[in-house]
PLY file of the C-alpha trace (Angstrom):
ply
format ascii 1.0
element vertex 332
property float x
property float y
property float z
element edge 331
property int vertex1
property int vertex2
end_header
-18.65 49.60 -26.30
-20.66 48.14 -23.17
-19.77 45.09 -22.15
-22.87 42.18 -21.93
-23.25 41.19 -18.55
-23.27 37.22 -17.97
-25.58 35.57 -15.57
-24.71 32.17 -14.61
-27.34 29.35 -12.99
-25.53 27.25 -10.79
-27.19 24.08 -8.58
-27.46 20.78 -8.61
-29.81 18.55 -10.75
-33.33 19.36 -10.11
-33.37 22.51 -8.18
-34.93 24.48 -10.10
-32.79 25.92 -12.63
-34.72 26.13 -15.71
-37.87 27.41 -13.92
-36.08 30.70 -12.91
-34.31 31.13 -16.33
-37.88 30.83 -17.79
-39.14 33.82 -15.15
-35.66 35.52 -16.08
-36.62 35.19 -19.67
-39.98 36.39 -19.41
-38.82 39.16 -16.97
-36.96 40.52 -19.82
-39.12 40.64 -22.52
-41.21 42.57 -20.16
-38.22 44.73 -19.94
-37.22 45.08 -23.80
-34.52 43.64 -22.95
-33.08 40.69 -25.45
-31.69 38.30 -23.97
-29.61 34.74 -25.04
-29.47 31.89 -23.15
-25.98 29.18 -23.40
-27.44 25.71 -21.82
-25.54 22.90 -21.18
-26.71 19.07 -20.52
-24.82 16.18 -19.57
-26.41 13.91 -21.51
-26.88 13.80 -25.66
-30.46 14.95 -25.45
-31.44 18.30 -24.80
-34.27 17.78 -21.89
-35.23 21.78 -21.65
-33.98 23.41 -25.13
-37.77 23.42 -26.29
-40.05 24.52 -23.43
-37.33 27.77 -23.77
-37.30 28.13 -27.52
-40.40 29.47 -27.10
-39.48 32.36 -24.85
-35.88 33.36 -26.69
-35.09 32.46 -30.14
-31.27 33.43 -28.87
-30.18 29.43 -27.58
-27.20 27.54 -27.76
-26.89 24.31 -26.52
-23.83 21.99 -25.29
-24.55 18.41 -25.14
-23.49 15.36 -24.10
-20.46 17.11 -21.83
-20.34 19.20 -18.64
-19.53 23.31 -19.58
-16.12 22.99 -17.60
-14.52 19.71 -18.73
-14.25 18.38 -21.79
-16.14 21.55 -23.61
-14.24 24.49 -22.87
-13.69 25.61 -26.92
-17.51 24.85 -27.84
-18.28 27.72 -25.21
-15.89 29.94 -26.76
-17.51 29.22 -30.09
-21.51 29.08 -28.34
-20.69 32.55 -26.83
-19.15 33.97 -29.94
-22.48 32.60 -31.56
-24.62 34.66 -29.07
-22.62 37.57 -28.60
-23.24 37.97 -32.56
-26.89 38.18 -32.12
-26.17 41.14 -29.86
-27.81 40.48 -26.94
-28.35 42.54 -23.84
-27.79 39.81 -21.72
-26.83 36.46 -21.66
-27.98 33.94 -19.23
-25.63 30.31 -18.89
-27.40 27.61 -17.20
-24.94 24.99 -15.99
-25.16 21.25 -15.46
-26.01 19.66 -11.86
-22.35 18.80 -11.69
-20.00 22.33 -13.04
-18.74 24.43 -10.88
-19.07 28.09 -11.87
-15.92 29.06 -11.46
-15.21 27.24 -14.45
-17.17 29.33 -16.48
-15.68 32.10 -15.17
-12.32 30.77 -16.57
-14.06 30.47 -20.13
-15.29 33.98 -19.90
-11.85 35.47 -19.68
-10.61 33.55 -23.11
-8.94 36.02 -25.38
-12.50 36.07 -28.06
-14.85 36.72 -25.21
-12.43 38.88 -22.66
-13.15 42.32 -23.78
-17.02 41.74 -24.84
-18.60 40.01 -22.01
-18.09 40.09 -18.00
-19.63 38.05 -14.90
-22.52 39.82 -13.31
-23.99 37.43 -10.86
-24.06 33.69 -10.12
-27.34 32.19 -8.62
-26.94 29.21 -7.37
-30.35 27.09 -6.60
-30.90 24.78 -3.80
-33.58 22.06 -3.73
-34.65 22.42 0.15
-36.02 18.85 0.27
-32.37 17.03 -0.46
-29.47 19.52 0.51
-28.79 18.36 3.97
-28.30 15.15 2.36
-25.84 16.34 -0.46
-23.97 18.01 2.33
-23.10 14.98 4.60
-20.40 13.28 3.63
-21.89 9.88 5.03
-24.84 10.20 3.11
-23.20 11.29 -0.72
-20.10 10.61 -2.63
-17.03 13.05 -1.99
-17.32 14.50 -5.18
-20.61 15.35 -5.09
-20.36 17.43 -1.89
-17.57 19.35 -3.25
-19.18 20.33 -5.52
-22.80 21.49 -3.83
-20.28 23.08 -1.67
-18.20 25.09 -3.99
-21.97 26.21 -6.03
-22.88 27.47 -2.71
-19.07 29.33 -1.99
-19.10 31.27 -4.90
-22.85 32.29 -4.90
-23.69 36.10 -4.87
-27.69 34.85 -4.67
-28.66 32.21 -2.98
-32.30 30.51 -3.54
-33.48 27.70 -1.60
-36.40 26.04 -3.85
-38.95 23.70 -2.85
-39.51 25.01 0.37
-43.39 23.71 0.05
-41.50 20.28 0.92
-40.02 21.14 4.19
-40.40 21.92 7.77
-39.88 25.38 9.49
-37.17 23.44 11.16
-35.45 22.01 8.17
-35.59 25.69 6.46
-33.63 27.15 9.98
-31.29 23.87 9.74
-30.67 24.77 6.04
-30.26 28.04 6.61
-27.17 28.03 8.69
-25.50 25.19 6.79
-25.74 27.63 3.67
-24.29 30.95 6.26
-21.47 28.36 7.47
-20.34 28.39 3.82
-21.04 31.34 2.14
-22.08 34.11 5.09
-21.72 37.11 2.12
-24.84 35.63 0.19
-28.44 36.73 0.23
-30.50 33.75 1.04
-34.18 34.09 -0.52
-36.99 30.96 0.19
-38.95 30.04 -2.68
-41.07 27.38 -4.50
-41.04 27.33 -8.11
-38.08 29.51 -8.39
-41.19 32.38 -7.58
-38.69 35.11 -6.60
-38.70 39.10 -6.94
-36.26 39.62 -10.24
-36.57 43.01 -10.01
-33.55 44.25 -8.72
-31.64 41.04 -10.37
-32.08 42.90 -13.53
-32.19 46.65 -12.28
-28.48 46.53 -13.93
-28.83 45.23 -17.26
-29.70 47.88 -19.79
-29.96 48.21 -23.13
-27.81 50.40 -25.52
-30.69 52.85 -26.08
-29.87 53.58 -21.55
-26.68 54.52 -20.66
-27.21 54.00 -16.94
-25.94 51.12 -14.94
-27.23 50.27 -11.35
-24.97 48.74 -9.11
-26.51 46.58 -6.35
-24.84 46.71 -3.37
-24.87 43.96 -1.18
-26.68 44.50 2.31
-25.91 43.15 5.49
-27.33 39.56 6.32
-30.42 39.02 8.18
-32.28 35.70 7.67
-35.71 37.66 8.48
-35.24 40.01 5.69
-34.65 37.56 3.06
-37.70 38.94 0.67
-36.76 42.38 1.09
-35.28 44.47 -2.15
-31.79 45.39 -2.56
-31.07 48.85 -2.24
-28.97 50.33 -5.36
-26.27 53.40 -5.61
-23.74 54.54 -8.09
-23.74 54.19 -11.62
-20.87 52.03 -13.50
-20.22 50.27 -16.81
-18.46 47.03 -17.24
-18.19 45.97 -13.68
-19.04 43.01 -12.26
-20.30 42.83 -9.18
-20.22 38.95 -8.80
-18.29 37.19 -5.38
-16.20 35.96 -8.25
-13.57 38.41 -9.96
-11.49 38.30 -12.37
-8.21 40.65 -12.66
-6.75 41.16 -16.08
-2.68 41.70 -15.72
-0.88 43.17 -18.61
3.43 41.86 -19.62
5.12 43.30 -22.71
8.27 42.00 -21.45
9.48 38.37 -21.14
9.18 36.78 -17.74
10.00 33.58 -16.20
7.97 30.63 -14.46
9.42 31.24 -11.47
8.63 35.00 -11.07
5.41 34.46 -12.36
4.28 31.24 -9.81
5.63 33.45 -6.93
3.58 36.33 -7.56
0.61 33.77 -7.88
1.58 32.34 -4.31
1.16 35.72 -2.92
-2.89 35.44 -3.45
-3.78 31.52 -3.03
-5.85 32.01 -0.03
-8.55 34.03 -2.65
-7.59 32.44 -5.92
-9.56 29.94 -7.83
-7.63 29.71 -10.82
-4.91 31.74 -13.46
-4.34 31.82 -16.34
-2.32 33.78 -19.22
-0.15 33.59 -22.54
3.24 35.17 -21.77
6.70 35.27 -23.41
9.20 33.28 -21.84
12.06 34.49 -24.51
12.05 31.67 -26.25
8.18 31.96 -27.24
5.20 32.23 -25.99
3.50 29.64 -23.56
-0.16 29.13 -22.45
0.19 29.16 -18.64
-2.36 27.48 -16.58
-2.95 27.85 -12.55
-5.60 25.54 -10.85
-5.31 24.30 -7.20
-1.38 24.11 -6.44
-0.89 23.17 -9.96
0.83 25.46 -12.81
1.48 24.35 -16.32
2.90 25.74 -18.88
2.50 24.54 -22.87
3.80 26.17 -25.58
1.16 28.75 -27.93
1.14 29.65 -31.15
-0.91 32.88 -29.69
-0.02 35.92 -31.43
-1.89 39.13 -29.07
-0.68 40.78 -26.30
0.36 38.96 -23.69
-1.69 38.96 -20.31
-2.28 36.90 -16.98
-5.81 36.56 -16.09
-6.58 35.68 -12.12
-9.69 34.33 -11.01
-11.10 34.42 -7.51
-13.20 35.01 -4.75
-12.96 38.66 -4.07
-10.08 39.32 -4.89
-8.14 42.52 -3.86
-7.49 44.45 -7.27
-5.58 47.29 -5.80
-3.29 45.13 -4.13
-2.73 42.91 -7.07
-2.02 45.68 -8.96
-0.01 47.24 -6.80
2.66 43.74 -6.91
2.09 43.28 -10.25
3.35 47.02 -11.23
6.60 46.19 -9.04
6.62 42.79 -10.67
7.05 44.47 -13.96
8.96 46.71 -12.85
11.66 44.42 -11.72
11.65 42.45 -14.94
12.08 45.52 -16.93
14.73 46.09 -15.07
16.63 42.95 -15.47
16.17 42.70 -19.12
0 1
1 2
2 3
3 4
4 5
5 6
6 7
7 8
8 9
9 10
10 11
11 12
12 13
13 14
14 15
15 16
16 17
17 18
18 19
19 20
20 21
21 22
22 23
23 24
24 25
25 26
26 27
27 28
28 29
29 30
30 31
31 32
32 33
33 34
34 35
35 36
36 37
37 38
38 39
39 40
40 41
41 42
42 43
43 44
44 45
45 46
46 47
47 48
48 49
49 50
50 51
51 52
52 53
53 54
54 55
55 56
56 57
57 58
58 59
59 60
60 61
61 62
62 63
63 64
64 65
65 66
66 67
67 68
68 69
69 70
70 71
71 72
72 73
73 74
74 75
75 76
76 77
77 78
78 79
79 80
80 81
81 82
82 83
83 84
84 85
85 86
86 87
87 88
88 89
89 90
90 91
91 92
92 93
93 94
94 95
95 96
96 97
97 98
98 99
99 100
100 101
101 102
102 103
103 104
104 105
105 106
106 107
107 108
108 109
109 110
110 111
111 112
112 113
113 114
114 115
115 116
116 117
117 118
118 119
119 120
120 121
121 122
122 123
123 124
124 125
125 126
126 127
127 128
128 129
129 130
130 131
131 132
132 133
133 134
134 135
135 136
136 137
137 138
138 139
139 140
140 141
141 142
142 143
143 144
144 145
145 146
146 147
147 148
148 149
149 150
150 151
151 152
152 153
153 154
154 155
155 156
156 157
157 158
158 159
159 160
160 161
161 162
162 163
163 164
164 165
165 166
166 167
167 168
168 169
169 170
170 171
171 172
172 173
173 174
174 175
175 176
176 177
177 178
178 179
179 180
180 181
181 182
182 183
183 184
184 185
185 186
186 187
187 188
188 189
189 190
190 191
191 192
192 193
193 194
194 195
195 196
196 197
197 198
198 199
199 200
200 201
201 202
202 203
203 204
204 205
205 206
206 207
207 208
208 209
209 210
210 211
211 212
212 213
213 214
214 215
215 216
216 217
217 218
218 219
219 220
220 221
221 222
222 223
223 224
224 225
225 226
226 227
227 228
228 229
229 230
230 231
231 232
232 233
233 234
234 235
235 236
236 237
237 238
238 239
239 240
240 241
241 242
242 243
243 244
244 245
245 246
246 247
247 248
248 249
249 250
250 251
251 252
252 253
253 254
254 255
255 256
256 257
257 258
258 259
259 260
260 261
261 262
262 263
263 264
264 265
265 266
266 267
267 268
268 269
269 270
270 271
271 272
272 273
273 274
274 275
275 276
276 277
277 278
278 279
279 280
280 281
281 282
282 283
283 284
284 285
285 286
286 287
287 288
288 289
289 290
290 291
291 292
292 293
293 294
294 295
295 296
296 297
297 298
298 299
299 300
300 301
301 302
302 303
303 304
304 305
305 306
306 307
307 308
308 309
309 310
310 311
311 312
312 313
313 314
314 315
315 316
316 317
317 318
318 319
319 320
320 321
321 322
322 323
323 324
324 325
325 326
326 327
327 328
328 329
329 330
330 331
C-alpha cells in the first residue's frame, strides 16, 4: 500500500499560512485529488477551521496547545482520524510558534510510521517583519530560534507580503534566508499567489501508480518563479530536507551502545527516538539536543530506533547500524 504523503506549513503568525493551504486545497480538487487538512491553534478558538470547511470536509483541529508540546498523542489520534478517511494527501498547518521537526517526530509514532511519510515543509515568511524576528536586539531569544529553525529545515521557502517592501528589503531578506538555509528555493509572493504545480506533481491518487520526484535545482535568486524540473519515478519517499531513518533490533542492547552510535551523527540529527529491549524490558528511548532518556514501555511490537534529521546519510547509517547489530549479536 502507498504511503500518504504529508505536507507541513511552517511560519510564524501571520504569514500567510492559511491563504496557501486554501490555494493548496483548491489546487487539489482541481486535481481529483482528496485531500485532509490537521490544523493546530494556540489558542481555544479555532480562528480559520470555517473559511476551510468549506473547501475540505476532511479537518481536524488541535486547540488550545502548540502541535509539538503538550499535544503529541491528540496528533496521533487526529492523524489516525484522517488517515481513515483515506485521503490522498494530508496537509498540517502548524502554529506561529512549532517547529516542524516536531511533527516530524509525531509522524514516525508506531500508528502512523508505516502509513504516512514527510513530503515537503513550506515554511512562509511575512516580508514586512522578518528582519525584525531575526535580530536578536529587536525579539525575544525564543522567538528567533524558532523563525530560524522554520527557515533551517525548509525545502520551500515563500516570502509573502512582498507588496509591503522595498526592492532593497527583498535583496536584504534574501540573503538572511541563503545564510540559513542555502539548499531552499526561495519564491516572492503576495497572498501566498504561487505556482503549485509542481508542489503537487507528486501526489497521486491510487487510480495512478506514478510518482514524480522533484529534484531540487541549483540556487539562483533570479530564477525564483521558474518550475522545477522532475525525473525518476518512486513510491514512499520523501523528498523533504528532513529525513527520517527507521533502524530495526531484535536483540537486546544497552544505553551505552545505543547513545554512542547516536553520537556518531549529531552534527545532522534533530532528534531519536525508539522502543528497544534492554533485557530486563522494554524502554521508550528518547534523543533531543544532547539529551537521552530512557522510560520504561509497556510496548509490545518490534523493536526499532527512529532518527530524525537534516539530510541525513542513510547508507552510512545503515552501514554502522548493521555492524552495531552485528556486534551485539555477537555478545549475546
Amino acid at each position: 500500500m502507498s504511503k500518504i504523503p504529508v505536507f507541513v506549513l511552517s511560519g510564524f503568525l501571520g504569514s500567510g499560512k492559511t491563504s496557501l493551504l486554501e490555494r493548496l486545497l483548491q489546487e487539489c480538487s482541481q486535481r481529483n485529488l482528496s485531500a485532509a487538512v490537521l490544523m493546530n491553534e494556540i489558542g481555544k478558538t479555532d480562528t480559520d477551521g470555517e473559511s476551510l470547511s468549506s473547501k475540505s470536509k476532511m479537518i481536524e483541529k488541535l486547540l488550545d496547545g502548540c502541535i509539538c508540546c503538550n499535544k503529541k498523542s491528540e496528533v496521533v489520534q487526529s492523524m489516525e482520524k484522517l488517515i481513515a478517511l483515506k485521503p490522498d494527501v494530508i496537509f498540517i498547518e502548524l502554529t506561529g510558534v512549532a517547529n516542524p521537526e516536531e511533527v516530524a517526530d509525531s509522524l514516525t509514532e508506531p500508528e502512523l510510521i508505516n502509513i504516512v511519510y514527510l513530503e515537503k515543509v513550506i515554511t512562509l515568511i511575512d516580508a514586512e517583519h522578518i528582519l525584525s524576528y531575526n535580530s536578536l536586539f529587536e525579539s525575544d531569544r525564543e522567538l528567533v530560534k524558532t523563525t530560524r529553525r522554520q527557515i533551517e529545515v525548509a525545502d520551500l521557502l515563500i516570502v509573502n507580503k512582498t507588496d509591503l517592501v522595498s526592492e532593497s528589503k527583498k535583496q536584504k531578506i534574501y540573503k538572511v534566508l541563503l545564510k540559513q538555509n542555502s539548499m531552499s528555493r526561495v519564491f516572492f509572493s503576495t497572498y501566498s499567489n504561487i505556482d503549485l504545480h509542481p508542489l503537487l506533481n507528486q501526489v497521486k491518487s491510487p487510480k495512478q501508480t506514478i510518482k514524480v520526484r522533484i529534484k531540487r535545482e541549483p540556487h539562483d535568486h533570479h530564477k525564483h518563479h521558474d518550475h522545477h524540473k522532475h525525473s525518476d519515478n518512486h513510491h514512499n519517499h520523501s523528498y523533504s530536507r528532513i529525513n527520517s531513518i527507521t533502524l530495526k533490533l531484535s536483540s537486546p542492547t544497552s544505553t551505552a551502545e545505543i547513545e554512542t552510535f547516536l553520537k556518531k551523527w549529531k552534527s545532522n540529527l534533530l532528534r531519536a527516538k525508539g522502543y528497544l529491549s534492554l533485557g530486563d524490558g522494554t524502554y521508550l528511548m528518547q534523543h533531543v539536543m544532547k539529551r537521552v532518556n530512557w522510560e520504561r514501555s509497556s510496548y509490545i511490537g518490534d523493536p526499532y530506533v527512529v532518527l530524525i534529521g537534516i539530510e541525513l546519510n542513510e547508507e552510512k547509517i545503515k552501514e554502522e547500524w548493521g555492524r552495531t547489530v552485528q556486534k551485539l549479536g555477537a555478545s549475546s
